[in-house]
C-alpha positions in Angstrom: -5.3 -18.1 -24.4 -3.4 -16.4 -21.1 -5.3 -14.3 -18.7 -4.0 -11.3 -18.1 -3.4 -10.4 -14.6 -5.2 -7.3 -13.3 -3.3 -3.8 -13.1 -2.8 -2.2 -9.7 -1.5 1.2 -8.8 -0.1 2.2 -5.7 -1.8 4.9 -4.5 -1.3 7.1 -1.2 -4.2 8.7 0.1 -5.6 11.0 2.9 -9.0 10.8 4.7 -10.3 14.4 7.0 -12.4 13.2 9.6 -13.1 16.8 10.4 -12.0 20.2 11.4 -11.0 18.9 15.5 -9.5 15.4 14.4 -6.4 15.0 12.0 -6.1 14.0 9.1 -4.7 10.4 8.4 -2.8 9.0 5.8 -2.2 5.5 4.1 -0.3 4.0 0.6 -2.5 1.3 -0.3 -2.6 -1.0 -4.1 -5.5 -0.5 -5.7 -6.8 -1.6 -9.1 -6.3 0.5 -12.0 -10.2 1.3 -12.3 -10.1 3.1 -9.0 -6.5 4.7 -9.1 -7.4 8.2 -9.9 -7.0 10.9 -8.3 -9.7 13.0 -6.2 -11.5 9.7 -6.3 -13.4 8.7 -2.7 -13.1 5.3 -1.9 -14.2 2.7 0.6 -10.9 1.2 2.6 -11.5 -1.9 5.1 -15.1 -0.5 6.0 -14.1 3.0 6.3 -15.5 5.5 3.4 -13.6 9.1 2.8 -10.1 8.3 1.4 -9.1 10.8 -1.4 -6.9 9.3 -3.6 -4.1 12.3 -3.5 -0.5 10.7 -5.6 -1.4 7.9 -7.7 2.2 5.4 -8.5 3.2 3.6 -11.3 1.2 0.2 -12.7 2.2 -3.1 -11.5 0.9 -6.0 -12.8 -0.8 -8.4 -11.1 -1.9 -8.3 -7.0 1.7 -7.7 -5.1 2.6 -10.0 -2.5 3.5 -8.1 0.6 5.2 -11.3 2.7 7.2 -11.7 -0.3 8.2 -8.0 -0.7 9.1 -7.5 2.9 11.2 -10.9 3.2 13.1 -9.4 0.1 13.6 -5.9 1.4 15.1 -7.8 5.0 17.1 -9.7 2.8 18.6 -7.1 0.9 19.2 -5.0 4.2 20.8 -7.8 6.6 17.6 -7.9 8.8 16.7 -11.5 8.0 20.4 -12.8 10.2 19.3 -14.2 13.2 19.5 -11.7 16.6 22.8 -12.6 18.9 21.7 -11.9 22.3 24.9 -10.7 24.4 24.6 -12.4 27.8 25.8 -10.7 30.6 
């Protein structure tokens, strides 16, 4: 029998520290049990982030090295630099 590999959501989601400080923002995957919105959740140590805009499921955890070395790839920033010389 297969194990099936946890559901994530991307989720973007906004933290008020208070009526002096501004808010801040982040997009962060989180499991499907904690992607809803209006939900407070706990980030790194930091409490307070409302889940605003919950995204579409994805299964499994993603894999961010592997997402950004195919999104260089597809754009033409994984070609070496050529350094001009003077």
């Amino acid at each position: 029998m297969a194990t099936q590999k946890p559901i994530y959501h991307q989720c973007y989601m906004v933290k008020d520290e208070g009526p002096l400080r501004p808010r801040k923002f982040t997009t962060s995957f989180l499991p499907a049990k904690f992607a809803k919105v209006g939900l407070t959740v706990k980030l790194r140590g930091e409490d307070g982030w409302v889940v605003h805009k919950v995204g579409d499921p994805v299964e499994g955890r993603p894999n961010y090295r592997k997402m950004i070395k195919g999104h260089r790839k597809n754009t033409g920033d994984d070609t070496p630099k050529v350094l001009e010389e003077e």
